[in-house]
C-alpha positions as CSV (number, residue, x, y, z in Angstrom):
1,X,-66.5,13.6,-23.9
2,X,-70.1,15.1,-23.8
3,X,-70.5,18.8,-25.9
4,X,-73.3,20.9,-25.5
5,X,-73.9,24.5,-27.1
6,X,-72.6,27.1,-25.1
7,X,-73.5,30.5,-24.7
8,X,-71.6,33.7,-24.1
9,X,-73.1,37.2,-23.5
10,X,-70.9,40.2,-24.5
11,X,-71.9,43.4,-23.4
12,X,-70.1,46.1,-24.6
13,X,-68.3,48.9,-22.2
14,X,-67.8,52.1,-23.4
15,X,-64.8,55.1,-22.8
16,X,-66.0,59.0,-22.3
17,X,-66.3,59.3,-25.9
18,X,-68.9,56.7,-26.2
19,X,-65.7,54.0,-27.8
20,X,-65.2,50.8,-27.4
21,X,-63.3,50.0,-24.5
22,X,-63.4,46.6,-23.1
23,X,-66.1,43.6,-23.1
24,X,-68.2,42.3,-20.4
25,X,-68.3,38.3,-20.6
26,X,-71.4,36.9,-19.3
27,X,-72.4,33.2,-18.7
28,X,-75.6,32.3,-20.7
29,X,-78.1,29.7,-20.6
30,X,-80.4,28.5,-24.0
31,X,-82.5,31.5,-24.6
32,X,-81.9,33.4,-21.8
33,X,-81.3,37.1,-21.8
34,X,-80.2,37.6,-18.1
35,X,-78.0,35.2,-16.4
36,X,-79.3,32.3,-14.7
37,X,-76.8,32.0,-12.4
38,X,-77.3,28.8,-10.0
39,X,-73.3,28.7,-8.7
40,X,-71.3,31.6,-9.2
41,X,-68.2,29.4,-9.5
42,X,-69.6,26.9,-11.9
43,X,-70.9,29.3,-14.0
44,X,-67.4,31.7,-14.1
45,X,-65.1,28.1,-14.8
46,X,-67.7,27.9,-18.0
47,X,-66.7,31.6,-19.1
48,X,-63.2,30.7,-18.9
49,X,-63.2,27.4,-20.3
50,X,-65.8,28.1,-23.2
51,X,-64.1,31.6,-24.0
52,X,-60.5,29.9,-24.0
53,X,-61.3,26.4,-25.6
54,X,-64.5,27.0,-27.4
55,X,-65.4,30.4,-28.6
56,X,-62.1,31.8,-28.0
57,X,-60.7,35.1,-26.8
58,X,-59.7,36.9,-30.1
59,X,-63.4,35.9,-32.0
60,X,-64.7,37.7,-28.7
61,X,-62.5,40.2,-27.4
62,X,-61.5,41.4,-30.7
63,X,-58.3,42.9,-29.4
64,X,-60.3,44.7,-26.8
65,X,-60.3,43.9,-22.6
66,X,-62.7,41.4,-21.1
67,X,-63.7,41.7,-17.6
68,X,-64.9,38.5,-16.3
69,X,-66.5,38.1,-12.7
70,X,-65.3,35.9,-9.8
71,X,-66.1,35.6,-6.3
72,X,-63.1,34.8,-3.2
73,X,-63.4,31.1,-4.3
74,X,-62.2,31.5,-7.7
75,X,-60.2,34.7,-7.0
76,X,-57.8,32.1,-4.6
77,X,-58.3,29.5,-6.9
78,X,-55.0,28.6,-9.5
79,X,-57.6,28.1,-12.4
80,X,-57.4,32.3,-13.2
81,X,-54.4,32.4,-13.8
82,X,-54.9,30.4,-17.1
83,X,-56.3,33.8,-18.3
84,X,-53.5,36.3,-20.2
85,X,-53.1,38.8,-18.0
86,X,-52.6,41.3,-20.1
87,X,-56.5,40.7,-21.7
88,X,-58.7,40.3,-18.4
89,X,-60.1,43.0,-15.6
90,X,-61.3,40.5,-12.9
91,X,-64.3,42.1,-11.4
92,X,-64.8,40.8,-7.6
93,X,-68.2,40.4,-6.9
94,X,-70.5,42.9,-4.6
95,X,-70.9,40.3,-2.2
96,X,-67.3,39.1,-1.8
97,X,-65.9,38.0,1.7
98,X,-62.9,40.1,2.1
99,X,-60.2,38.4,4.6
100,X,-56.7,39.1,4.4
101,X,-55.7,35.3,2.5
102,X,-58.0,37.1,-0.3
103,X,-56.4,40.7,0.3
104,X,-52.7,39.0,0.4
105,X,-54.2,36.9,-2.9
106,X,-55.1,39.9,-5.1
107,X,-52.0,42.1,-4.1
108,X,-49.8,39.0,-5.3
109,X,-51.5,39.3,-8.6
110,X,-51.7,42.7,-8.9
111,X,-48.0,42.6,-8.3
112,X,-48.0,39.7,-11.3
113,X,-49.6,41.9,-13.7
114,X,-53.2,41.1,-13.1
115,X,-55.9,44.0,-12.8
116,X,-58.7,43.9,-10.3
117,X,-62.2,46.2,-10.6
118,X,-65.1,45.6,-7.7
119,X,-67.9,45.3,-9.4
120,X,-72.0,46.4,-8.7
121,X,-70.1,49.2,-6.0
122,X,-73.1,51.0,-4.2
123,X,-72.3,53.9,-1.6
124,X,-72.9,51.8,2.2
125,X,-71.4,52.2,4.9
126,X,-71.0,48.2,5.2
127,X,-70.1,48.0,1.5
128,X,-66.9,50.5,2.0
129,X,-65.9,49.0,5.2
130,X,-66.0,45.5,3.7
131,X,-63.8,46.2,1.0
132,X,-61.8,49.1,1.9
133,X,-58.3,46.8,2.8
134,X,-58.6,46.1,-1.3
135,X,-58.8,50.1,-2.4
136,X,-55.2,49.6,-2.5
137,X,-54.9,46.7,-4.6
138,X,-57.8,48.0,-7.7
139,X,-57.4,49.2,-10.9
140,X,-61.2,50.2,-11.3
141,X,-64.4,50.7,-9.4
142,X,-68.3,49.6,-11.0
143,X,-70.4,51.7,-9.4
144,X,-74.0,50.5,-9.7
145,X,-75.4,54.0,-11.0
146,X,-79.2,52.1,-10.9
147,X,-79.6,51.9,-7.4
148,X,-78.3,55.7,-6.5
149,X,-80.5,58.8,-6.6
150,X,-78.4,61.5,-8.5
151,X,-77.8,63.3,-5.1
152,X,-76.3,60.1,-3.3
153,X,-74.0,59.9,-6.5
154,X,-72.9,63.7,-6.7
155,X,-72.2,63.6,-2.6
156,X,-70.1,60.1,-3.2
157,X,-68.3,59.9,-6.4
158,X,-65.7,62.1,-5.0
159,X,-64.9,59.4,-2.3
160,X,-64.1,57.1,-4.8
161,X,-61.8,59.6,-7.1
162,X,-59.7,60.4,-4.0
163,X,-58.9,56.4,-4.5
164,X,-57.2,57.0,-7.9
165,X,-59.1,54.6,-8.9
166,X,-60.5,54.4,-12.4
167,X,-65.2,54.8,-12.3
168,X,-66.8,52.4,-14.4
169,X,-70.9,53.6,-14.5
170,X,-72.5,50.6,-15.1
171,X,-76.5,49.9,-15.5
172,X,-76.9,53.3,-17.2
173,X,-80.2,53.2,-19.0
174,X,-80.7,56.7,-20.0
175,X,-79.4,59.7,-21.3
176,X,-79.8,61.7,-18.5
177,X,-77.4,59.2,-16.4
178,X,-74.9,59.0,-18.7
179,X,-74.6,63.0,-19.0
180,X,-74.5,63.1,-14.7
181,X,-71.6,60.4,-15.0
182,X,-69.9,62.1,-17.4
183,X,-69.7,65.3,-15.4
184,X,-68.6,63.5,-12.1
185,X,-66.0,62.4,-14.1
186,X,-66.4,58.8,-14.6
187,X,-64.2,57.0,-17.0
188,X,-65.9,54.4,-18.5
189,X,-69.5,53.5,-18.7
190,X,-72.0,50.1,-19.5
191,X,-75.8,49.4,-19.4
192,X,-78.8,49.2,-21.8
193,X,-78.6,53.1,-23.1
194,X,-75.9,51.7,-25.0
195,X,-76.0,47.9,-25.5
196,X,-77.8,44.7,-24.4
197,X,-75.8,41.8,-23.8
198,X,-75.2,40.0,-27.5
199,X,-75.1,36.2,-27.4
200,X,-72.0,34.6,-28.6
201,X,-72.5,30.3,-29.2
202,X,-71.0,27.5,-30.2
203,X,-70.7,23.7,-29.6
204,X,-68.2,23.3,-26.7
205,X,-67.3,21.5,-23.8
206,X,-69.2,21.4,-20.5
207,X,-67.1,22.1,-17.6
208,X,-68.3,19.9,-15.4
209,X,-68.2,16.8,-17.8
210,X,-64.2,17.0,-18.5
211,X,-61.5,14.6,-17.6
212,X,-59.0,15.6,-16.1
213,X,-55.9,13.0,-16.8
């Protein structure tokens, strides 16, 4: 069976008190920084498979929660629910299709014990509609604080906190940002002020080249 080095980025995400809270796991190619992402589900099978086989989940985690990302694929795929429930948030991707199998899917495992945050949340009209029939069903909404003007957040975070939802800032680069999101009353907060992704590696097993008996 073929191994190869594998990468993990761990960005860390941060409670009101500036506190560890939770990690973000993020695939991670040789030398890269950002993520080179070239198939969303290829590339969230190797998070799961290096962080459980390889790496594994208490040298990452460290007793703390990861959030890992998946799009409707994987979120209907069995393979998820190899993860402990009870040490994942599974962030749905921004540009999830949101049917009712997928709706019906996530209220199952929410039911299960599984938690659910949306992640990269920006304030559209098409973005709500889209995922509105999941409000329900979510522990925790990312609101991508980068791409809002300070005014767009102050009108629209109290959308989101009618929800009774827990707000996770995310992208927060600056000091300024993080004070705003504090007084809107966010819970939880991530982005380069804080930390950049750390790389996590070590030899492991690629996915794609494992038999399946």
């Amino acid at each position: 069976m073929a191994s190869e080095t594998i990468y993990i980025g761990r960005q860390p995400i941060l409670d009101r008190d500036e506190k560890l809270f939770a990690y973000e796991l993020l695939f991670r190619t040789a030398g890269a920084q950002s993520a080179v992402i070239l198939d969303d589900v290829k590339a969230t099978a190797r998070v799961l498979v290096n962080t459980l086989n390889n790496i594994g989940i208490d040298k990452l985690l460290a007793g703390k929660l990861g959030f890992i990302n998946f799009n409707e694929q994987m979120l209907i795929d069995e393979v998820l629910e190899i993860l402990p429930k009870d040490k994942f948030m599974l962030e749905i991707l921004e540009f999830s299709e949101v049917d009712d199998a997928l709706v019906e899917r996530v209220k199952s495992l929410k039911e299960d014990g599984y938690q659910f945050a949306i992640d990269d949340f920006i304030f559209t009209q098409e973005m709500i509609k889209r995922f509105r029939p999941l409000f329900p069903h979510i522990t925790l909404i990312k609101v991508d604080v980068l791409e809002m003007s300070h005014e767009k957040l102050r009108q629209n975070t109290p959308i989101l906190k009618q929800l009774g939802v827990k707000l996770l800032a995310e992208k927060v680069e600056d000091r300024e940002m993080f004070e705003l999101c504090l007084e809107l009353g966010f819970d939880y907060y991530q982005g380069y002020y804080f930390a950049k992704p750390e790389i996590v590696s070590n030899e492991g097993i690629n996915p794609s080249k494992m038999i399946v008996a």
